[in-house]
C-alpha positions as CSV (number, residue, x, y, z in Angstrom):
1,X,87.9,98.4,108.4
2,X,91.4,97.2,108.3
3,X,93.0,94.8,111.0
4,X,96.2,95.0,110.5
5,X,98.0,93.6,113.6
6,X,101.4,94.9,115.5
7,X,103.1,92.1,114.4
8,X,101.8,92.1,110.6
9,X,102.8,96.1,110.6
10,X,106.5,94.8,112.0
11,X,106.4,92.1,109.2
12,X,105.3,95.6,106.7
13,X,108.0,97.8,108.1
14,X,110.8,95.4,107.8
15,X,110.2,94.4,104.1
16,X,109.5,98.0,103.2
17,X,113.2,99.0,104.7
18,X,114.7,96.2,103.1
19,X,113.5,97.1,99.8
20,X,115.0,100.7,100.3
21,X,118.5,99.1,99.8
22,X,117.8,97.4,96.7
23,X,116.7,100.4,94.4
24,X,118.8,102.3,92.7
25,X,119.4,106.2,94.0
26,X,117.4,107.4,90.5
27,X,118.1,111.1,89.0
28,X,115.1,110.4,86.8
29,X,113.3,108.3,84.4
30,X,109.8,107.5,83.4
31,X,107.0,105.7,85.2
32,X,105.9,103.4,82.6
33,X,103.2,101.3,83.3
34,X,105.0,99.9,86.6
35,X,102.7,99.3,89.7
36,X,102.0,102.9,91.1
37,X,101.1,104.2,95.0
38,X,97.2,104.0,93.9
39,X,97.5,100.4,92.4
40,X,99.6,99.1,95.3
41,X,97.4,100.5,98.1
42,X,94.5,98.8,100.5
43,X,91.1,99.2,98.7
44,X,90.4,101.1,102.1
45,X,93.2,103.5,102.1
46,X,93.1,106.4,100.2
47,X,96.6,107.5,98.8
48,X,96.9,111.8,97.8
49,X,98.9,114.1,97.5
50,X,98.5,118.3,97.2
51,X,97.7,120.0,94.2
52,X,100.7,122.4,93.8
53,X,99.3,126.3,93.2
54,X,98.9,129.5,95.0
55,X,100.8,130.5,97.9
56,X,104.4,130.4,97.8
57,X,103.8,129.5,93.9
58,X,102.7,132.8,92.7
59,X,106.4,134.4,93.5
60,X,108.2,131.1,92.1
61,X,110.4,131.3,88.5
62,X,107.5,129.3,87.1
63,X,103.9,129.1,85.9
64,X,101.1,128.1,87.9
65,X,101.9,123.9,88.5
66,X,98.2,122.4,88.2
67,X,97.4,124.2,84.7
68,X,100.6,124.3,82.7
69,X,102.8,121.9,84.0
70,X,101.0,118.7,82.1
71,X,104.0,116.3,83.0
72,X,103.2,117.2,86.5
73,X,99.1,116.3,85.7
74,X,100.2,113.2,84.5
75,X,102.0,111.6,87.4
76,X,99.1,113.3,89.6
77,X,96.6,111.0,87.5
78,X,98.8,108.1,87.5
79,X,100.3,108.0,90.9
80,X,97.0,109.1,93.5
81,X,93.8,108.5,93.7
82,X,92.8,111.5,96.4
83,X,93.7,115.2,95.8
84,X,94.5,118.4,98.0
85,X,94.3,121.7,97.0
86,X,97.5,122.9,98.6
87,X,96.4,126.5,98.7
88,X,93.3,127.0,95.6
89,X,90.8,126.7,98.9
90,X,92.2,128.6,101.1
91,X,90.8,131.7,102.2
92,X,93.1,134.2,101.0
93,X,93.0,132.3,97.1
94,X,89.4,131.6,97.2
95,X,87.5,134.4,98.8
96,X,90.4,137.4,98.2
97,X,87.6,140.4,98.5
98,X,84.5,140.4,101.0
99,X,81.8,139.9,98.4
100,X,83.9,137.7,95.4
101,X,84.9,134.0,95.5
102,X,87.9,132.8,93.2
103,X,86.5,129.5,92.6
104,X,88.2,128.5,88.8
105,X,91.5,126.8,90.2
106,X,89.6,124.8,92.9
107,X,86.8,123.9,90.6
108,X,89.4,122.7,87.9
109,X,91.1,120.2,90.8
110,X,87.7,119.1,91.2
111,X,86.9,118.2,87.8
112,X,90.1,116.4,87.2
113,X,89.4,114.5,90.1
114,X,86.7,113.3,88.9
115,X,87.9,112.8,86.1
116,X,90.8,110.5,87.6
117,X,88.8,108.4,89.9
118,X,90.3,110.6,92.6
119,X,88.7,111.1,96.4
120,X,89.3,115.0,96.7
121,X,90.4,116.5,100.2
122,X,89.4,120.2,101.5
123,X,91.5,122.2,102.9
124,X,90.9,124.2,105.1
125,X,87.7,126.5,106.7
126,X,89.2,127.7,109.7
127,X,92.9,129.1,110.4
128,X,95.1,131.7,111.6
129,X,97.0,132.0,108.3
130,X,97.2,132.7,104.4
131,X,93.5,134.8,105.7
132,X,92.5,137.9,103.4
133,X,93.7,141.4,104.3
134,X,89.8,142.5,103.6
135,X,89.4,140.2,106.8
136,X,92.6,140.7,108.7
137,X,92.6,143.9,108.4
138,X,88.9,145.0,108.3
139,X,86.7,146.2,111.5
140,X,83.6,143.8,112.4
141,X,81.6,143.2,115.1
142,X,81.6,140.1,116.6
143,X,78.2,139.3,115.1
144,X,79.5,140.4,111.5
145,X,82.4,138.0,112.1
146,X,80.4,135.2,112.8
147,X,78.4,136.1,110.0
148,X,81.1,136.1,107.4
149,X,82.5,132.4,108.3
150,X,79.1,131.3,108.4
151,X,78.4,132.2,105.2
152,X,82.1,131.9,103.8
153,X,81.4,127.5,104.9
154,X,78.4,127.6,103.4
155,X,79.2,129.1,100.1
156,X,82.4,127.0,99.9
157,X,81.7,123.8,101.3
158,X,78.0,124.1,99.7
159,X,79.6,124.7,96.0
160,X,81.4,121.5,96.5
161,X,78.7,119.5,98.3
162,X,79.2,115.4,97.6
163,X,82.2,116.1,96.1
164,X,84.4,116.7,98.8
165,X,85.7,113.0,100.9
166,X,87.2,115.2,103.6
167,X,87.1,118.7,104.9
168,X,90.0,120.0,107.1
169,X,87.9,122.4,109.0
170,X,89.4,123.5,112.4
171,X,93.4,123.5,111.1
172,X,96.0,124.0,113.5
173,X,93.9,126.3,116.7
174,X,96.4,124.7,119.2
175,X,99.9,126.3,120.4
176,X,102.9,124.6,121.2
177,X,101.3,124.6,124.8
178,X,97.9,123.0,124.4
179,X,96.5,126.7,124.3
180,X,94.5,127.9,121.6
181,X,95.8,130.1,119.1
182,X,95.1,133.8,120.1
183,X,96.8,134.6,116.1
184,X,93.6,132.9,115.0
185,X,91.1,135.6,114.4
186,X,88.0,133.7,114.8
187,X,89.1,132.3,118.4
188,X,90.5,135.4,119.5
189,X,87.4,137.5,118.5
190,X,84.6,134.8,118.9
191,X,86.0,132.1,121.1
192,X,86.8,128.7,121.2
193,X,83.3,127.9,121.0
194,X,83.4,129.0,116.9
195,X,85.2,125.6,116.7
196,X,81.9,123.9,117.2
197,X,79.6,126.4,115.1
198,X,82.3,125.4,112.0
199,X,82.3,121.9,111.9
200,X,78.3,122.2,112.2
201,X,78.0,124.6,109.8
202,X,79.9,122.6,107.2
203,X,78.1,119.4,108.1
204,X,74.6,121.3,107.5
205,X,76.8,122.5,103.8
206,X,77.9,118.4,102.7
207,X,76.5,116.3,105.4
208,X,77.9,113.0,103.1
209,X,81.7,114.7,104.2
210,X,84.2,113.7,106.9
211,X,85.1,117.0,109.0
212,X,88.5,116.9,111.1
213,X,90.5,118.2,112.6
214,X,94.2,119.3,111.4
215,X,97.2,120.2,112.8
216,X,101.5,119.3,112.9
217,X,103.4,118.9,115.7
218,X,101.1,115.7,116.8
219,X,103.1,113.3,115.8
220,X,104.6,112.6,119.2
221,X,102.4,112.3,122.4
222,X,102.2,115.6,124.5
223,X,100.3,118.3,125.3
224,X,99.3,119.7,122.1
225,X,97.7,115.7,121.2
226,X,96.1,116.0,124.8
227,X,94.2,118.9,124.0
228,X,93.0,117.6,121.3
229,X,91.7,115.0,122.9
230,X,90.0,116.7,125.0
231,X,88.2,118.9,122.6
232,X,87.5,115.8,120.3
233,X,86.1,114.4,124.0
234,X,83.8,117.1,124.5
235,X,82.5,117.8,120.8
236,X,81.6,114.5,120.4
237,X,79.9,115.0,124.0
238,X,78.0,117.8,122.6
239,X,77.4,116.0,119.6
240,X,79.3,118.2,117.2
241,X,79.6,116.4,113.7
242,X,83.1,115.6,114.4
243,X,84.6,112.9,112.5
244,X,87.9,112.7,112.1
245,X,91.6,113.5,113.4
246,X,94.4,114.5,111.1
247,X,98.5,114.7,111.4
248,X,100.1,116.6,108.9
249,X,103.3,114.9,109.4
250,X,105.5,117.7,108.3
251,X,108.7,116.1,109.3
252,X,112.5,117.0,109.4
253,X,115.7,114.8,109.7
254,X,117.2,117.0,112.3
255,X,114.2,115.1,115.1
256,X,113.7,111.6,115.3
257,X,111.4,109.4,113.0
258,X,107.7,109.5,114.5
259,X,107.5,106.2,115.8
260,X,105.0,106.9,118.4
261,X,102.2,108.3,115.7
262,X,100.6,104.9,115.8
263,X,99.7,105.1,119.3
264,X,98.2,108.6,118.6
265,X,96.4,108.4,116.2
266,X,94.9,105.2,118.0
267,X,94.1,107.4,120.8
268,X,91.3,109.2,118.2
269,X,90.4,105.9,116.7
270,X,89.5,104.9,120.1
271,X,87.1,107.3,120.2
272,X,85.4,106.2,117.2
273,X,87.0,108.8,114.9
274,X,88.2,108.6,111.8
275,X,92.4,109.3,111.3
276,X,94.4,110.5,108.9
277,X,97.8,111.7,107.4
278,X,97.6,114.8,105.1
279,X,100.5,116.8,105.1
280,X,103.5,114.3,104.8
281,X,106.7,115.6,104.0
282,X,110.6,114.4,104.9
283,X,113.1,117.5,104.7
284,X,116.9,117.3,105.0
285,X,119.7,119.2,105.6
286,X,121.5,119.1,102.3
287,X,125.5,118.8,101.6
288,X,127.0,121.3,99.6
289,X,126.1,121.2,96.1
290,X,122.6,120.2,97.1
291,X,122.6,116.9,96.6
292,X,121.5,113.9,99.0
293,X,123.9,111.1,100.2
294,X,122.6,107.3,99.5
295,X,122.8,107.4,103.9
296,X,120.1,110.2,103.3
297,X,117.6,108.8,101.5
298,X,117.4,105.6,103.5
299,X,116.7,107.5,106.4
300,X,114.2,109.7,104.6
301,X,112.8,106.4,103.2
302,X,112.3,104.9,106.9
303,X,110.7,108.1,108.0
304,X,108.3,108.0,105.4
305,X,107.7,104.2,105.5
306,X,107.7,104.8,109.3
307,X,104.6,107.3,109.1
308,X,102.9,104.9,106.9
309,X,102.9,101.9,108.8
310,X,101.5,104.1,112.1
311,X,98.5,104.5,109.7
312,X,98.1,100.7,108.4
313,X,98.2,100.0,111.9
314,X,95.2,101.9,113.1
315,X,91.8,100.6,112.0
316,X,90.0,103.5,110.9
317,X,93.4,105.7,109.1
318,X,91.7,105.9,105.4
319,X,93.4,108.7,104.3
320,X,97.3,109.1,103.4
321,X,98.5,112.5,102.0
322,X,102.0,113.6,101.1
323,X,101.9,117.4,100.6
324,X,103.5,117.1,97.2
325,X,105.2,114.7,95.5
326,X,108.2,116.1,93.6
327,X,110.6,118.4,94.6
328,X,109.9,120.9,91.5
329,X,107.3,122.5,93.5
330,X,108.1,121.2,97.2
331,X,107.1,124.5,99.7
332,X,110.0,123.4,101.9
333,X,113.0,125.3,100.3
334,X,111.0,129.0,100.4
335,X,109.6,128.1,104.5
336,X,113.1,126.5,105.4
337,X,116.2,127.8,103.4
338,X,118.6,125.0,105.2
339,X,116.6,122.6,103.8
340,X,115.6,120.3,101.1
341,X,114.6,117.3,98.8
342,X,111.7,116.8,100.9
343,X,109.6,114.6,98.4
344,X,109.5,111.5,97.1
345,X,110.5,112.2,93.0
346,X,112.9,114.2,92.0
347,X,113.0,117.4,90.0
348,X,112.5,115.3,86.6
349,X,110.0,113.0,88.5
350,X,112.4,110.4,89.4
351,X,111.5,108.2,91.8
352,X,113.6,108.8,95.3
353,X,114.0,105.6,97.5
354,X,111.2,106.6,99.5
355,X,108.3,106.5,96.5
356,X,109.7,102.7,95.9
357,X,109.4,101.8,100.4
358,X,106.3,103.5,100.2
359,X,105.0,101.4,97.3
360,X,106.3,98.1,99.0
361,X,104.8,98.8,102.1
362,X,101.2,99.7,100.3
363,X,101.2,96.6,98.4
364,X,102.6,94.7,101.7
365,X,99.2,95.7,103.5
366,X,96.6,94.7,100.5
């Protein structure tokens, strides 16, 4: 367990922003055998990243990231050692017809993550989106329903048994307004009680793995963080194999840096949970001709530095994600059209002032 103290994470944050100002604004250039995330981070902290493929991929100028881009493999290697399939596990990419599972893509992550020395994250077993049509769309009774995730968490979770760290398992069942989802099918058809049957189910599939919970927007205290509190509350009361609590930390310019994470995600770690950040990215509004100003990328920088020190600061936070590392394949531009250069490399992998204050920070905290 870490003990990093307030004042040690002050003494992190302000050395991590001053080191923003003395890198150079990079348009590329290779890693070389510099320090890297992985090398500069705790021994306890696991740093990742997503595994670009699927989803928004498949429509994009470009092959499939993961397989052919082996520039791309490289930096993954080098630069993390814990690894999210961005979409290979998700229902829709892994279980696309009723009785046939798409396993090659996710079982290739896996291997090269092994391969690497690298923790690997799942994501995700239950959500309202990127589900099937054969699910979607099909007609099930509530007992066939039940059936099908059941089997779905065992088949998936089971294939990967002790090699999975993490499992995202309940991701993002909470509205705006504390309320759950009524777009998620398996709530809406089964209840809020299915929450509880998943994250059992999966433990019974990989007892060895963290299960968590997932969602954005949690980044700020509120009503959305409350109710997950109060769910985390009573699961653990019913002695649900709940173990952790994650924020994506998808965050934009246009709202303020998150600089009251720490004391949510010490709200879960009070409870004896595990925390985590697995979704990080920093998007912009970009000038015309799509380039960041310096001014830019030292606020993205202190965004980014910001998020990490909420986790150094929290005991149990063992797992820090960005959701992709270079712009090449960032989802940002296709979900938000106004903006951009979300990442923390470039196009060409070039390192962004933010890799280099995240890096300073990490080896800050060893």
């Amino acid at each position: 367990m870490r003990k990093t103290t307030r004042a040690a994470v002050a003494v992190l944050a302000a050395a991590a922003l001053l080191s923003i100002g003395a890198q150079p604004v990079q348009a590329g250039g290779a890693h070389g055998k510099k320090q890297t995330l992985r090398s500069a981070a705790p021994r306890d902290l696991r740093i990742g990243t997503a595994v670009a493929g699927g989803g928004h991929h498949v429509d994009q100028p470009y092959p499939d990231p993961f397989p052919n881009d082996k520039q791309y493999r490289a930096v993954l290697a080098h630069e993390f050692n814990s690894a999210s399939p961005e979409n290979q596990m998700k229902w829709e990419f892994i279980h696309p017809e009723r009785d046939r599972y798409n396993f090659g893509p996710a079982d290739a992550i896996v291997k090269f993550a092994r391969k690497h020395g690298q923790a690997v994250r799942g994501h995700t077993l239950l959500w309202h989106s990127q589900n099937p049509a054969w699910l979607e769309q099909g007609t099930f009774t509530k007992a066939e329903l039940r059936s099908i995730l059941k089997k779905h968490i065992f088949t998936v979770v089971g294939r990967y048994r002790g090699q999975i760290h993490q499992w995202d398992v309940a991701n993002e069942i909470f509205d705006g307004n504390g309320a759950y989802r009524q777009e998620n099918i398996w709530i809406r058809e089964l209840g809020p009680e299915i929450v509880a049957d998943a994250f059992r189910w999966a433990h019974q599939a990989d007892p060895k793995a963290q299960l968590f919970l997932n969602d954005y927007g949690v980044e700020w205290p509120g009503v959305k963080v409350d109710a997950y509190e109060a769910l985390a509350r009573q699961l653990l009361a019913d002695r649900v194999p709940l173990h952790g609590f994650a924020s994506q930390a998808h965050l934009s310019m246009r709202y303020g840096a998150p600089d009251q994470l720490q004391s949510v995600l010490q709200r879960f770690d009070d409870l004896g949970l595990y925390t985590a950040v697995t979704e990080l990215d920093v998007r912009m509004d970009l000038p015309e001709g799509g380039v960041p100003t310096e001014e830019q990328l030292a606020t993205q920088a202190r965004y980014y530095t910001t998020t990490l020190n909420a986790c150094l600061a929290v005991d149990d936070c063992n797992s820090f994600t960005l959701w992709g590392f270079t712009d090449k394949y960032s989802w940002v531009p296709v979900f938000f059209p106004a903006e951009g250069a979300a990442t923390v490399m470039w196009d060409d992998f070039g390192r962004k002032p933010a890799y280099y204050a995240l890096r300073d920070a990490l080896a800050a905290a060893r």
